[in-house]
C-alpha positions as a printed NumPy array, in Angstrom:
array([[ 40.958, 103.074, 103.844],
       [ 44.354, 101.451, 104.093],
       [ 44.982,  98.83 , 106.539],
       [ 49.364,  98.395, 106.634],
       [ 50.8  ,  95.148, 108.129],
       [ 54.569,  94.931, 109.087],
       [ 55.659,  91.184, 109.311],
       [ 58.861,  90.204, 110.395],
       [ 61.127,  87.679, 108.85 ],
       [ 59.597,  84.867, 110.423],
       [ 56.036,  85.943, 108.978],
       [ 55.152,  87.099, 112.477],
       [ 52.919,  90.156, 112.485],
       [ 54.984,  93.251, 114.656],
       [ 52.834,  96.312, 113.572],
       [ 49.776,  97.509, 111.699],
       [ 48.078, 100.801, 110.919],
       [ 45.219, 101.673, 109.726],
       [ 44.592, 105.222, 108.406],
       [ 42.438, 106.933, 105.832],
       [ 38.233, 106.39 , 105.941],
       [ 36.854, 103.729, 103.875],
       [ 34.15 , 106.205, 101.557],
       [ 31.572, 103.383, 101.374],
       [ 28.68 , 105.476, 102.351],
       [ 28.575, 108.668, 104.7  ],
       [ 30.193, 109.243, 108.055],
       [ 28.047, 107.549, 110.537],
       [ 26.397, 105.237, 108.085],
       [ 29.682, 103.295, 106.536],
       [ 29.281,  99.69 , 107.4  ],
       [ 32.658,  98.895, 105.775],
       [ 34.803, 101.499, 107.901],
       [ 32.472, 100.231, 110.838],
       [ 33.304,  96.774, 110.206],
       [ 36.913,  97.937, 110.149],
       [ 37.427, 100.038, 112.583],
       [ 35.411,  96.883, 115.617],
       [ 38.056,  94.656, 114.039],
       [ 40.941,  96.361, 114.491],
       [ 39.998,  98.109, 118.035],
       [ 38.676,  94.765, 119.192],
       [ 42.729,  93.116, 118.267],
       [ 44.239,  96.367, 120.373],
       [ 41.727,  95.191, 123.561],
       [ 42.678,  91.948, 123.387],
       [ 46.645,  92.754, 123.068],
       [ 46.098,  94.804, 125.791],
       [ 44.036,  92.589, 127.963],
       [ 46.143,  89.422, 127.772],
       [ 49.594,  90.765, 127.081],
       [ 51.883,  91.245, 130.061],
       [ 53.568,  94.606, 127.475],
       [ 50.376,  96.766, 126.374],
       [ 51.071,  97.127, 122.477],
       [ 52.544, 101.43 , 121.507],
       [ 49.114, 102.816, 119.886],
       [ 48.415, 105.916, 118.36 ],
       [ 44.839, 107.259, 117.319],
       [ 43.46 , 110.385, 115.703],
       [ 40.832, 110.963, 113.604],
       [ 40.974, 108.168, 110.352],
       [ 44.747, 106.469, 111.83 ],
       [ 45.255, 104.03 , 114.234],
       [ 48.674, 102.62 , 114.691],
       [ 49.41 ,  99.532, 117.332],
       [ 52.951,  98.379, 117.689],
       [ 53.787,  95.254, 119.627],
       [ 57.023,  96.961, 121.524],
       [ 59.516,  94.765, 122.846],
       [ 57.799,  91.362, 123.568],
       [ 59.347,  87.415, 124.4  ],
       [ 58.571,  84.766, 121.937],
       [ 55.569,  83.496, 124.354],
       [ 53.081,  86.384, 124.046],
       [ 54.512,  86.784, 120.203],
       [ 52.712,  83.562, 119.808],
       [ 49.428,  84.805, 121.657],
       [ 49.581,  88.005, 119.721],
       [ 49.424,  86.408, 116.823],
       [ 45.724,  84.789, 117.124],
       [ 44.694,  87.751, 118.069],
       [ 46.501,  89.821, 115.058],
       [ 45.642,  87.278, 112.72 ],
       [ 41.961,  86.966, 113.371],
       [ 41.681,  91.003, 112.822],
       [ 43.478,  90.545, 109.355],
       [ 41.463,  87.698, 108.023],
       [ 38.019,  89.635, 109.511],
       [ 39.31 ,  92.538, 107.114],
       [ 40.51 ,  90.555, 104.346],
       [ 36.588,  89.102, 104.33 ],
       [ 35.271,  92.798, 104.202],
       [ 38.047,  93.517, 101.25 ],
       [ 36.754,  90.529,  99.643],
       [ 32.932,  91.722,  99.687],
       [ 33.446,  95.171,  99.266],
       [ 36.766,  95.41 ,  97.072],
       [ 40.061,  97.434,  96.955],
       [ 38.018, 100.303,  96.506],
       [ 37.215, 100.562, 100.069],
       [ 39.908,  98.628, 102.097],
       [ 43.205,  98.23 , 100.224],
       [ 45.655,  95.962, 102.627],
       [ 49.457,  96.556, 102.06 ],
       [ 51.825,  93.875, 103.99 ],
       [ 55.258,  95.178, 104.362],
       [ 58.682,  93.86 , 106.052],
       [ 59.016,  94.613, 109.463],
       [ 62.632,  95.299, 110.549],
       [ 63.296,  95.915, 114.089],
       [ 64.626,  99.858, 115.374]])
C-alpha cells in the first residue's frame, strides 16, 4: 500500500492518495490495510463535516484520492489537524509493520 502526500511550499498538506492494498494478511483479515483505510476515511469525514468546501475525492477498489480544492487560509489551518492526525496514525502503523506494507511518499504540491 502506498499512502502519497502533496505539501505545498509552506509545508501545508493540499492532497493525499492512497492506492494499492497493504498484503499483510488476506482480504478481510488485514489489520494493517484496516488500520489504514479507518484513518484515512475517518480524515475525509471530518474534512467534510467541518469544512465549509467538501474536499474532490475519488474511490475505487485499493485508491482513494482527497483533494482540498480551492480553500481560504482559515479552514487550511483546520484541515490540517485533521490531515495531520491521519498521517502520524499511519506513520505509527509504518513504524510497527514496516515499508513492506505501507510505504509513505511526500511530494511537492504545486497548485493547477
Amino acid at each position: 500500500m502506498r499512502l502519497i502526500i502533496w505539501v505545498d511550499d509552506q509545508g501545508q498538506i493540499r492532497e493525499f492518495e492512497l492506492s494499492g492494498h497493504a498484503g499483510f494478511a488476506e482480504e478481510g483479515q488485514d489489520i494493517v490495510c484496516a488500520g489504514v483505510s479507518a484513518l484515512s476515511i475517518a480524515a475525509i469525514n471530518g474534512l467534510e463535516h467541518f469544512l465549509s468546501v467538501a474536499p474532490e475525492v475519488q474511490e475505487a477498489d485499493g485508491y482513494l484520492a482527497c483533494n482540498l480544492l480551492e480553500i481560504q487560509a482559515q479552514e487550511l489551518e483546520k484541515a490540517q489537524w485533521i490531515l495531520r492526525t491521519m498521517t502520524l496514525g499511519i506513520e505509527q502503523i509504518q513504524t510497527t509493520y514496516g515499508q513492506d506494507y505501507i510505504f509513505i511518499d511526500r511530494r511537492r504540491w504545486t497548485p493547477c
